[in-house]
C-alpha positions as CSV (number, residue, x, y, z in Angstrom):
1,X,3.5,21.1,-20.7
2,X,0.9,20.0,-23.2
3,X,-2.6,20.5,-22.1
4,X,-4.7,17.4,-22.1
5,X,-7.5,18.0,-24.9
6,X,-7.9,14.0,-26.0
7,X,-7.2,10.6,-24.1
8,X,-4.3,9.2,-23.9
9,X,-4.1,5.3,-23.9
10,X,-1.0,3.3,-22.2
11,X,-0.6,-0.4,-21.8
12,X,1.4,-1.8,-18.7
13,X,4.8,-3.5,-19.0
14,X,3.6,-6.7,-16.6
15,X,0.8,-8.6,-16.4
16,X,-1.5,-8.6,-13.3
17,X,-3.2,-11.6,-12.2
18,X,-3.3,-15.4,-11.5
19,X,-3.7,-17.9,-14.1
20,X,-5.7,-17.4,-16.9
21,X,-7.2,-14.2,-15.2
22,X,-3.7,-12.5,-15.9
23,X,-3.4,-9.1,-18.1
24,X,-2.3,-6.4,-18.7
25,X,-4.2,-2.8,-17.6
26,X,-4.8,-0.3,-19.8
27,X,-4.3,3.9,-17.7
28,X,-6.1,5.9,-20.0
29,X,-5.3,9.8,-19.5
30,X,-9.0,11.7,-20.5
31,X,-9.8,15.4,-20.5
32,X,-11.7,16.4,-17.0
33,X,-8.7,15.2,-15.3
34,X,-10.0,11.8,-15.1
35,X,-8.3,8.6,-15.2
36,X,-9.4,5.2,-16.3
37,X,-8.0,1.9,-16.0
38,X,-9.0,-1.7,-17.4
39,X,-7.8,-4.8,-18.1
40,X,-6.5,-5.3,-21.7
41,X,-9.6,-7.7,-23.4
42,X,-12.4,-6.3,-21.2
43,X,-14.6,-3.7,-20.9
44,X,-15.2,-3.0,-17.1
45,X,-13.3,0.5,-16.6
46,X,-12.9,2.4,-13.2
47,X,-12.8,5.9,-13.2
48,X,-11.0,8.2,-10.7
49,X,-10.3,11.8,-10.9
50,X,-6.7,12.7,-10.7
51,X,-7.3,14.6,-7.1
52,X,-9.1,11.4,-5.6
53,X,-6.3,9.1,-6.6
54,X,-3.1,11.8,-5.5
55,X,-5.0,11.9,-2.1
56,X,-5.1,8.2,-2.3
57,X,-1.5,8.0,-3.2
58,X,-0.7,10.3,0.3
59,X,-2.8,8.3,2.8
60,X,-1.1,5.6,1.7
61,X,2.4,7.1,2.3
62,X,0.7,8.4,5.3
63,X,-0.3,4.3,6.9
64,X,3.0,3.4,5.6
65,X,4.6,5.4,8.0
66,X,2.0,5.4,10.8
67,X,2.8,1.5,10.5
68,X,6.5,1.6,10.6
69,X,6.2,3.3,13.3
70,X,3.6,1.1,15.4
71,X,6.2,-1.8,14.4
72,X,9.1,0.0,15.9
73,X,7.0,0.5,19.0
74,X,5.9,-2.9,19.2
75,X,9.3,-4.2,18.5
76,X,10.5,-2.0,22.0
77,X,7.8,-3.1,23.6
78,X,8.0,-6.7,23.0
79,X,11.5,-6.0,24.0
80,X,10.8,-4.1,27.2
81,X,8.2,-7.2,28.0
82,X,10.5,-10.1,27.6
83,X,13.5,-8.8,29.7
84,X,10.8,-7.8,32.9
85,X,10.1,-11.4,32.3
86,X,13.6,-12.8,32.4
87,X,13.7,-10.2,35.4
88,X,10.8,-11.9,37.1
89,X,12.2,-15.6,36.1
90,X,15.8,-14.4,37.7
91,X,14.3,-13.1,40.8
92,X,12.1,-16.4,41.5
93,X,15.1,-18.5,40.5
94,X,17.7,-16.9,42.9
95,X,15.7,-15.6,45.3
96,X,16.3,-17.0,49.0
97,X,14.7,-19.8,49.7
């Protein structure tokens, strides 16, 4: 690999954005293992070191699959709730009288 010794400036394929507020970004690669993005026609940057934003990138993987999971256990539960209802329902409905 090439070591990073000057910035390196990318624009994106698609545009970001509503209206006349949408643009491209500009990722800029710069030495201290920092990166920059902006949008294309303004000066307002954000800068992130590469660690801060690869720890971002696995809590997010990491709430993805927390919340796949919490759907799958709502889905059961939601389940589990509506037949002890129909249960309940049957059981007043048939029950003697």
């Amino acid at each position: 690999m090439t070591p990073l010794t000057k910035t390196v400036r990318r624009v994106s394929q698609e545009t970001y954005g509503y209206g006349h507020n949408a643009r491209k970004l500009v990722v800029a690669l710069e030495r201290g293992d920092l990166v920059t993005i902006r949008e294309q026609g303004r000066r307002t940057k954000h800068t992130a070191r590469l660690i801060d934003v690869r720890w971002w990138m696995l809590r997010c993987a990491a709430d993805k699959a927390l919340m796949e999971k919490l759907r799958e256990r709502k889905a059961s539960k939601a389940a589990r709730l509506s037949a002890r209802r129909q249960r309940a329902a049957e059981r007043r409905l048939f029950s003697k009288e």
